[in-house]
N, C-alpha and C positions, 0 to 999 in steps of 0.2 A: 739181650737188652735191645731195647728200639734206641737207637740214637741219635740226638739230632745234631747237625755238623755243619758249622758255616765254612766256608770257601773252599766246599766238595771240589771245584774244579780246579783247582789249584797244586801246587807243586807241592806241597806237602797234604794239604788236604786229598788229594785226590787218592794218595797209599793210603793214608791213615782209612780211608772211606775202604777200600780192596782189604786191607788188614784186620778191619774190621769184620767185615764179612765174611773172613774165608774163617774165622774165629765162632761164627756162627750168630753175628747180632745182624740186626736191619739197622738202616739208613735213613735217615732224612737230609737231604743235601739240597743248602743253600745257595743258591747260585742266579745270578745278577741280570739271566735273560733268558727267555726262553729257547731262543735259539741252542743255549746249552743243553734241554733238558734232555733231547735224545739220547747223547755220548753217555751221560747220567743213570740215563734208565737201563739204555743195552750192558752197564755197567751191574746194573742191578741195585741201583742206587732210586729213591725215589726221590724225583728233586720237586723245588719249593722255590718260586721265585721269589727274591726281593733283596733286598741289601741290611746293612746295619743300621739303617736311616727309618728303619719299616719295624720300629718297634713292638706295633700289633702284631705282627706277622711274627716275631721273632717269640714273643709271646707265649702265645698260643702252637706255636712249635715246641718250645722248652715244656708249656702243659703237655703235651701230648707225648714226649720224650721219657723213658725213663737216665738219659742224662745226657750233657751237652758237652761236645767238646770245639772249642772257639778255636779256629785258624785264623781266620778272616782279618783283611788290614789291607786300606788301601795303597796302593804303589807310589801316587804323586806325593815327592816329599814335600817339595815345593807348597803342599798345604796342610802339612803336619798337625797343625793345630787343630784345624778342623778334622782330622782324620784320629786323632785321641781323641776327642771330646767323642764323637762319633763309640767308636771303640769302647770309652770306658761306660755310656749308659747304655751298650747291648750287655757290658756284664752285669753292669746293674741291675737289667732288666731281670736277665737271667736268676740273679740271685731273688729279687721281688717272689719270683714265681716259684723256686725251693725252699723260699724261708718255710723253716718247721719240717721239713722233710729229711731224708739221709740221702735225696739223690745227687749225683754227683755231678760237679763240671771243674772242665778239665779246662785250662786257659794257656794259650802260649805265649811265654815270653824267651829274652835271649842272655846271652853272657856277654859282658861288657871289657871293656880293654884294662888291662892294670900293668902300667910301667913298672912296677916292681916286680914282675915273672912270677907271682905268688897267685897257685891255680886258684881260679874262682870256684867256689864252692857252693853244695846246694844249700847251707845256711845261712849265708850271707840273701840280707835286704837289704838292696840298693835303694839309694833314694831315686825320687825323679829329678832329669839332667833338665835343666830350664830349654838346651838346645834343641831336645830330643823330648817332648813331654808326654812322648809315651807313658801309658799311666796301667796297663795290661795286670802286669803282675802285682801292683800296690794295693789295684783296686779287688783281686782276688783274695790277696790275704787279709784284706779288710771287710769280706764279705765271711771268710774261714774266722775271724777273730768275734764274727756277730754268732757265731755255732752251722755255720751251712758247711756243707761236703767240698770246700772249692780245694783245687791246688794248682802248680804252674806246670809247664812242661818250657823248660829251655833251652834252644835250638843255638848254636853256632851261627857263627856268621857264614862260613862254609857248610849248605845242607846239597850234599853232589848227588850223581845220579845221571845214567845214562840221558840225553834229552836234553840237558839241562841248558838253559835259553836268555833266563832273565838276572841270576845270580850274582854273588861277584866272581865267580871265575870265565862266566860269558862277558865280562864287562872290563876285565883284567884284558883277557883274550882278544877282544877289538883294539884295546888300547896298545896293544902290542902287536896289532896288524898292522893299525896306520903308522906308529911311530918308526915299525923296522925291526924291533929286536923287543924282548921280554925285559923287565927292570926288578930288583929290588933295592934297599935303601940300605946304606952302608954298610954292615956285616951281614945284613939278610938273618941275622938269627933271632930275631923275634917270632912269636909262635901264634900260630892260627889253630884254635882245635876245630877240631873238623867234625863230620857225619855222614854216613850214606842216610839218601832219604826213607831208604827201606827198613833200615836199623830204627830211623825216628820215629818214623810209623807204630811202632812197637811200643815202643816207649810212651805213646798217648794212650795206647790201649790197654796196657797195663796198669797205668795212671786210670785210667777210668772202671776196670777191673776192681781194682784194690783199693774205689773206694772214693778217690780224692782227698786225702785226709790231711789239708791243711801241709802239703808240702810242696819242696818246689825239687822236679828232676830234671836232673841233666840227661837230653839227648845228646851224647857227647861219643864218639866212636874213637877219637883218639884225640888227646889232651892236648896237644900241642905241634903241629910240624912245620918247620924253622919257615919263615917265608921265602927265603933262596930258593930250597927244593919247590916251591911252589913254582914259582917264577921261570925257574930253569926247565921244569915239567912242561911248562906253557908253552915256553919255547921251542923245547925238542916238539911237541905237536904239531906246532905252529910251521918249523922249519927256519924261524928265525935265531939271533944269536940272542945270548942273555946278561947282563952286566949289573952293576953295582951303579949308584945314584946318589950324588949327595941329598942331605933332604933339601935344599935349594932345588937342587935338578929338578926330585920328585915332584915337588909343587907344581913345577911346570908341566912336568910329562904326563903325571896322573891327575890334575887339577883335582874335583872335590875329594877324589877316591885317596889322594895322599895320605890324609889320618889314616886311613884304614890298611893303608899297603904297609907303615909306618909303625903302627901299633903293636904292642904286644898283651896275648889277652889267654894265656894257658887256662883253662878249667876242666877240673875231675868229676869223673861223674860215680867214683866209687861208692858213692850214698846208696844211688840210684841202684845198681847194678846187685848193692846185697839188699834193698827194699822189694827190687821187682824182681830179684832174680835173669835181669835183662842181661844180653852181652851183644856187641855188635858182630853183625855174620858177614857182611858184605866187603867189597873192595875198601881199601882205604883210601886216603886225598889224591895220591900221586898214582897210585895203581889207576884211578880212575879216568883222571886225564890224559891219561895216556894211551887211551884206548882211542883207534884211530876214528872212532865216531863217534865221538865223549860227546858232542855236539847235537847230536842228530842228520 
């Protein structure tokens, strides 16, 4: 299959593009400047400047594709709103240009926090959070419910991986250099599922293999690991010491990161795992960081 692929250079986009390949499809990879197209090419990638703003462009990509698979999302959250509006008319677009067709796209979204410990599942449709109006996944299965081939791929809040720079465990890991010590929040046993990025790679390509049929998979490598072991992981890397936090403390020590150091959000991806026949190969959370140049 020729594929076309927004945010090739990207931390997940960038496997999913090598995953693809080594699989036997070509590439089309979107990417924000030219200055990137080199790394792209030597990669074996053929890149495509422009952004999600470049409707034409994206266009006429998706015509030329036999299917798409969306990474792409801007980083500032600071202008969320504009970055889903953005977001949901390149699916839009996308769809315009398969109506009538069986080809597929593949869309990413994530699993969200549930204080009740009850794993999020791939049948559950969340609504959209007013705070958060990411719209990724709504607008996919509103495109899947007009008869097009769409489905989701949903990634953890933890997607590791050697390298890893901009995430929350690079963001964890600063906050726990300047402060002195690593933290979690009261018993620490609330659950982060997690993923290596290579494992999720996988998971998009089989999503676009089999079709896109109107589902939503979890790239999920393990359901849940308690946030303590996170915390404490960080720490042993780190060299510093690691302790418990009232959630007062927390506000303070991790400002906006506290919901999320705080939350509990288990999900299973056993849908996934007997639809694709996927299973994860890679390191797990804590194996990962712990590697003495988890970092780069």
């Amino acid at each position: 299959m020729r594929v076309f692929l927004t945010g090739a250079n990207g931390w997940i986009g960038s496997v999913v593009a090598q995953d693809l390949l080594k699989a036997g499809h070509s590439v089309v990879g979107l990417v924000r400047s030219k200055e990137k197209n080199q790394a792209l090419a030597a990669a074996g990638v053929t890149p495509l400047v422009g952004s999600l703003r470049d409707l034409d462009v994206l266009r006429q990509a998706a015509e030329d594709a036999d299917g798409v698979i969306h990474t792409a999302f801007g980083l500032d959250m600071s202008q969320i709103n504009d970055l889903a509006e953005e977001d949901r008319q390149a699916i839009e677009t996308f769809g315009e240009v398969y109506a009538g067709s069986d080809r597929p796209i593949v869309i990413t979204g994530g699993v969200g926090l549930d204080p009740s410990g009850e794993p999020f599942l791939e049948e559950a449709r969340p609504p959209i959070i007013p705070e958060f109006p990411r719209a990724s996944e709504q607008t996919a299965f509103a495109l899947a419910e007009r008869g097009l081939r769409a489905s989701v791929v949903r990634n953890p809040r933890s997607v590791h991986g050697h390298g890893e720079r901009h995430g929350f465990i690079p963001m964890l890991a600063a906050v726990a250099k300047e402060r002195g010590f690593s933290a979690w929040v009261g018993a620490g046993q609330n659950l982060w599922p997690a993923v290596h990025r290579l494992d999720a790679a996988r998971v998009y390509r089989l999503a676009l293999e089999r079709g896109a049929d109107n589902e939503a998979y979890h790239a999920i490598g393990e359901e849940g690991v308690a946030y303590r072991s996170i915390a404490e992981a960080i720490g042993r890397q780190l060299g510093v010491p690691a302790k418990s936090l009232t959630p007062e403390e927390a506000k303070e020590h991790f400002g906006p990161l506290a919901m999320w150091v705080a939350g509990n959000g288990p999900a299973s991806s056993a849908r996934t795992r007997e639809l694709l026949g996927w299973a994860p190969q890679e390191l797990g959370l804590i194996a990962d960081i712990e590697q003495p140049d988890y970092q780069g």
